[in-house]
N, C-alpha and C positions, 0 to 999 in steps of 0.2 A: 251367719259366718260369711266370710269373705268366698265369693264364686272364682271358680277356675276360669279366668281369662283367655279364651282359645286365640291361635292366632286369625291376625286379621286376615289372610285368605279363606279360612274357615268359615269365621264368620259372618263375615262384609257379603252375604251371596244377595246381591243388591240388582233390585231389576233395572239395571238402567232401561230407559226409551219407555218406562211404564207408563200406560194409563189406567187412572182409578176409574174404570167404568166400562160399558162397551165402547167399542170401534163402530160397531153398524148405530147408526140414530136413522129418526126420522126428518130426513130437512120437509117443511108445511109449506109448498104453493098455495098464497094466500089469494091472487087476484089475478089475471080475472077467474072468472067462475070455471072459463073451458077447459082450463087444465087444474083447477086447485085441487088439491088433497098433498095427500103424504109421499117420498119420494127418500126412500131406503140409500143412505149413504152411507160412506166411511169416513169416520175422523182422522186427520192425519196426526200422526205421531211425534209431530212438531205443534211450534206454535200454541197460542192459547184453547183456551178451553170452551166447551159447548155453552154458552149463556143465558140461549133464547133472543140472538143477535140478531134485529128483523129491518126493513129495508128493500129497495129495490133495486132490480138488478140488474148492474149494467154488463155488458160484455167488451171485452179487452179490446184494446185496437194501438197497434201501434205506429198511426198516423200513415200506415201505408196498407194495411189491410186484414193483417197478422194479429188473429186473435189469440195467440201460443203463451202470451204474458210473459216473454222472454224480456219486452220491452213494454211500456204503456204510457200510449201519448194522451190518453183521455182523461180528464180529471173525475174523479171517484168517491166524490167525496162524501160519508155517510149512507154509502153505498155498498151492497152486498159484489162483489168481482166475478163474472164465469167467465173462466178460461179454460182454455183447450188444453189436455195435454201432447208433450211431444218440445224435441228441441233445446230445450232448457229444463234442472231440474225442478221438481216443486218446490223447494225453498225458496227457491230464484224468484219462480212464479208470485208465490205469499208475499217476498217482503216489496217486490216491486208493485204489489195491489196496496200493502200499507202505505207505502210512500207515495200513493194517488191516491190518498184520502181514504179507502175503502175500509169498512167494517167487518168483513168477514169474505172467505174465499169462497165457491164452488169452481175445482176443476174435471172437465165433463172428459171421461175415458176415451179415448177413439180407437179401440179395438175392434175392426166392424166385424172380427171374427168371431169374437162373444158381445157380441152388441149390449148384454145385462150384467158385465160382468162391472167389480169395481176392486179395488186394490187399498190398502191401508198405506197412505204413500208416508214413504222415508224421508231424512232430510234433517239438515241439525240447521241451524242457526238463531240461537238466542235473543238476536233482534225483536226476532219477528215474536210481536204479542196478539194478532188477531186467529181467530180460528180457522182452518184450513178442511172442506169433507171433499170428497169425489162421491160422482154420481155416473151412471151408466152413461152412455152413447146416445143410447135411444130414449130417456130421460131428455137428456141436455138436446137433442132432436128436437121435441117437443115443446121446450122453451123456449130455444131460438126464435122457432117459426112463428112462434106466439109474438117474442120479445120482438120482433124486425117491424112488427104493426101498431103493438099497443105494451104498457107496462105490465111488470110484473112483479111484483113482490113476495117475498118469502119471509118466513122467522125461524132461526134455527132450534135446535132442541137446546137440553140443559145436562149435560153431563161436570157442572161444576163440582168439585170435593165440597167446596165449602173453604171458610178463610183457613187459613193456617193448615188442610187436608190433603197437600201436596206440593209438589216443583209446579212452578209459575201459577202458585193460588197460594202464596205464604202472608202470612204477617211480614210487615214490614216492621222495620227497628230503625228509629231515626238516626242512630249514632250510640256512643258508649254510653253504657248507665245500665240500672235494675228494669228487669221486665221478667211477668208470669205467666205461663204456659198454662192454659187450663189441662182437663182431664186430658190425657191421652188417647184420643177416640180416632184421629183419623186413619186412612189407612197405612201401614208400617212401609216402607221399600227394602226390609230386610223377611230371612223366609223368619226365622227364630223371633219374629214376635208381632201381633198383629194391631198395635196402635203406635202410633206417633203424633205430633205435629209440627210442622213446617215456620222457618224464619228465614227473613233476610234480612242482610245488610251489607253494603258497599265500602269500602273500606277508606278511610279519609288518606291516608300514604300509606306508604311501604311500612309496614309493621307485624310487630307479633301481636294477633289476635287472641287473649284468652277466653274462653266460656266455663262459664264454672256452674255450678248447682252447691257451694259448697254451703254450710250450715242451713240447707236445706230442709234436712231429716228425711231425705227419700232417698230412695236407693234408684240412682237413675242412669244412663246411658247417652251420650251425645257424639253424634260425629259432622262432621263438618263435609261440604258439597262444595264446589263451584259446578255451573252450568244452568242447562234448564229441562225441557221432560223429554226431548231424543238426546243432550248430552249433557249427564251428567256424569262428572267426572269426583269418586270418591277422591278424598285430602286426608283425613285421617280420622280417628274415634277414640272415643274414651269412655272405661266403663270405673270402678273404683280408685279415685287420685286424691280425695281430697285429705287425706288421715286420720288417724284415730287418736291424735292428741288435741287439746287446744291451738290455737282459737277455733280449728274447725270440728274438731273431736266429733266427724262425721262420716265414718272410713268406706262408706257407700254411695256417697253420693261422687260427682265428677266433673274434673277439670282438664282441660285441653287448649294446650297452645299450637297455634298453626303460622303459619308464615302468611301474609296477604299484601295485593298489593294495590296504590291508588287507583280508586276510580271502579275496583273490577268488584262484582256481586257476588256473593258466599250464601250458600243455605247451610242454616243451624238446625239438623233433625234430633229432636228428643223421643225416642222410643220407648214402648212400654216394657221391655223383654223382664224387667223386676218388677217394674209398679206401676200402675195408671194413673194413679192421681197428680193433682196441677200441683205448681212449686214455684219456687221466684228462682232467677238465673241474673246472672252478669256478664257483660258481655264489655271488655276493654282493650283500648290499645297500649301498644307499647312498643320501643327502640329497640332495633334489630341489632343483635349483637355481635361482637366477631364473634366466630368460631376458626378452632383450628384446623387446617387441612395440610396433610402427609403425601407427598405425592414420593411413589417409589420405582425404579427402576432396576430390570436384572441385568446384569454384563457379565454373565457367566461366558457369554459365546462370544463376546467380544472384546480386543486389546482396546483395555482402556488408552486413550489420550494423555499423553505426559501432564497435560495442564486441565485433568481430572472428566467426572459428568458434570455437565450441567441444567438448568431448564432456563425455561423463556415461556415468561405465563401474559396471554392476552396479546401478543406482539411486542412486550417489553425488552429490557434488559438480561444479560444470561446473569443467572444467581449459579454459584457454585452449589453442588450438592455434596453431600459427604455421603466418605463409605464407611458402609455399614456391616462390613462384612461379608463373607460368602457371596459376593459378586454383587452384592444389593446396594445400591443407593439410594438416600433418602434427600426430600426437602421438604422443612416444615413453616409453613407461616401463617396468620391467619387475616383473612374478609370477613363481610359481612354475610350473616345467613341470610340465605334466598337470592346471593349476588351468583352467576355463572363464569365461567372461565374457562378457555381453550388454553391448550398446553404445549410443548413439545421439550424434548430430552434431545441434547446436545453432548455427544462423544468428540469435546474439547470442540472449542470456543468456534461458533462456525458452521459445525458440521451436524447439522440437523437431523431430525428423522426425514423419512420421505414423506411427502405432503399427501401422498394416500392416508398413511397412518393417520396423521394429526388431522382430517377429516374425520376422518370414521369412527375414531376410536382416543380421543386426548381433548375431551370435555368433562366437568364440572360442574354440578349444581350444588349446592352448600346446604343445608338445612339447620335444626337447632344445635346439631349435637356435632360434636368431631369428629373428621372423616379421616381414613387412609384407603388410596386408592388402592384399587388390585394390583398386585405386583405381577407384573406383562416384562415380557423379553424386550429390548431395547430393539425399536423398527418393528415391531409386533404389535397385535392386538391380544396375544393371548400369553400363556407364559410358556416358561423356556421347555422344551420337553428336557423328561429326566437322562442323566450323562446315564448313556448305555452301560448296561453290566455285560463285563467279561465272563464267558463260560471259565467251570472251572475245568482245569484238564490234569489226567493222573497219567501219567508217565508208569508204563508198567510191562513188565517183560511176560508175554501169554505162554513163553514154551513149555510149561510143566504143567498148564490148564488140557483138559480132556475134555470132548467136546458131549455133552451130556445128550441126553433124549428127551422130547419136548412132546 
């Protein structure tokens, strides 16, 4: 039978910034002999993943002495990065070591107050694809002074999912057409179910992407992602759409249209929460459609303008609005879904809102379906409060009342 659909706050409890693995690895000083072994670090929460990424290690410099990786004037090329931290964030750090060639980051803590300590460092930017750990003070001590005489090489550890078993470890999907998801084995990013796997694909224009599972014969779930493993940003999901007539006479399996746009990267997660087994899926584009949009205004509190409301969408022209009664005015027309627009409402021709408002609060983003905005007090953000009630009052003569005992 058909499952109870919860709403998506419900069930979206989605760990964004997750890693499928530990944070603490072991980065391996491989050479020379006087310091090699194992050296306890943290994976950053950004960035690629643990691969067994090996090389040797140069330290940041940016051309004037600053080994902070704020800036980096050395070339790095197939190179492991240790940088300092401090001054600039770690994202900063990572993508400025990819962009010098480098293969992987070490940034060395400089808390000389817990000289052992290390940090899971934060950071979002999806650029960046090499891996990123930190290591102690007194660790990265011990490198330097090694690294300032003779080389040093390390190999990092392996906390990969595996292809398709996570954000920025997916299959990739070269463009529209049939593709099969095997078993559902990796790990889920939702709490309500403990397998998935991961897809990408970049989107050729501005379009409506569908993904379907339809005459599949499984009972399956998909929801769609932009971002990468510190940001990702839920888009929407789908769990029973395909129907239970022909051609698809599959009323379990699922179809989901979302809005995308040129050039930008989407992940397609299929989760187990009904069924684990593999299935074929489709994944195509298509022309953004108008939809219609209502934008409405209240003038309950204010004398309307002989020559009516109006608006003025994007900086255009004033379109008259019609009333709709009860002080409300209405204007209907429609764009393309996924296009945005700023607004403002005119009390006759001219006479604007004030430019705070139409800042803060008189934008638009469009989606599949037909919008009507909140209905907001004219010069407001919010609506009109309600016209005060008058008490009632009884007019009554008290002189034949007796005053009783209480």
């Amino acid at each position: 039978m058909l499952k109870s659909y919860l709403s998506k706050l419900c069930t979206l409890a989605v760990m964004l910034g997750m890693s499928f693995g530990a944070f603490s690895q072991n980065v391996t000083i491989t050479s020379p002999a006087s310091i090699a072994g194992d050296y306890l670090s943290k994976h950053a929460a950004f960035g690629g993943w643990l691969n067994g990424q090996s090389g040797e290690l140069v330290l940041a410099n940016d051309g004037a002495g600053a080994t902070n990786g704020c800036t980096i004037a050395n070339d790095m090329t197939g190179k492991i990065a240790l940088i300092d931290r401090g001054v600039c964030g770690f994202a900063v750090k990572a993508i400025n070591a990819q962009n010098a060639g480098a293969i992987a980051v070490i940034v060395c803590n400089n808390n000389a107050t817990i000289p052992d300590s290390t940090i899971v460092m934060g950071g979002a930017n999806c650029d960046i694809t090499i891996p990123a750990v930190m290591l102690t003070l007194n660790m990265c001590n011990t490198i330097k002074a090694v690294l300032a005489t003779e080389a040093v090489t390390a190999v990092f550890p392996v906390n990969y999912p595996g292809d398709a078993n996570g954000f920025q470890a997916e299959t990739v999907l070269p463009g529209a057409g049939t593709y099969t998801t095997p078993e559902l084995t990796g790990p889920s990013p939702f709490t309500d179910s403990d397998g998935a796997k991961y897809f990408t694909i970049v989107a050729p224009n501005d379009a409506v992407m569908n993904v379907n599972s339809c005459a599949s014969g499984v009972d399956t779930r998909v929801t769609v992602f932009e971002g990468c493993r510190n940001a990702v940003t839920f888009i929407d999901q789908n769990d029973d759409a395909c129907g239970s007539v022909p051609p698809d006479n599959d009323p379990y399996s699922s179809s989901l249209d979302v809005i995308v746009y040129a050039g930008q990267s989407y992940t397609i997660v299929w989760d187990n929460i009904w069924d684990s087994q593999g299935f074929n899926f489709e994944v195509s584009f298509g022309p953004l459609p108008n939809v219609d949009v209502t934008f409405q205004v209240d003038m309950q509190d204010e004398t309307v303008a002989p020559d009516g409301v109006k608006i003025s969408l994007n900086g255009g022209p004033e379109a008259n609005m019609t009333d709709s009664g009860n002080g409300i005015w209405t204007y209907t027309t429609s764009a393309p879904a996924g296009s945005a627009h700023d607004y403002v409402f005119l009390n006759g021709s001219g006479n604007e809102e004030d430019s705070i408002i139409q800042v803060t609060c008189r934008s638009v983003e469009l989606g599949l379906d037909a919008l009507t905005t909140d209905l907001v007090c004219y010069n407001s953000c919010s609506p009109c409060p309600p016209d005060a009630v008058c008490p009632l009052w009884i007019n009554e003569n008290f002189d034949n009342y007796t005053l009783g005992g209480i």
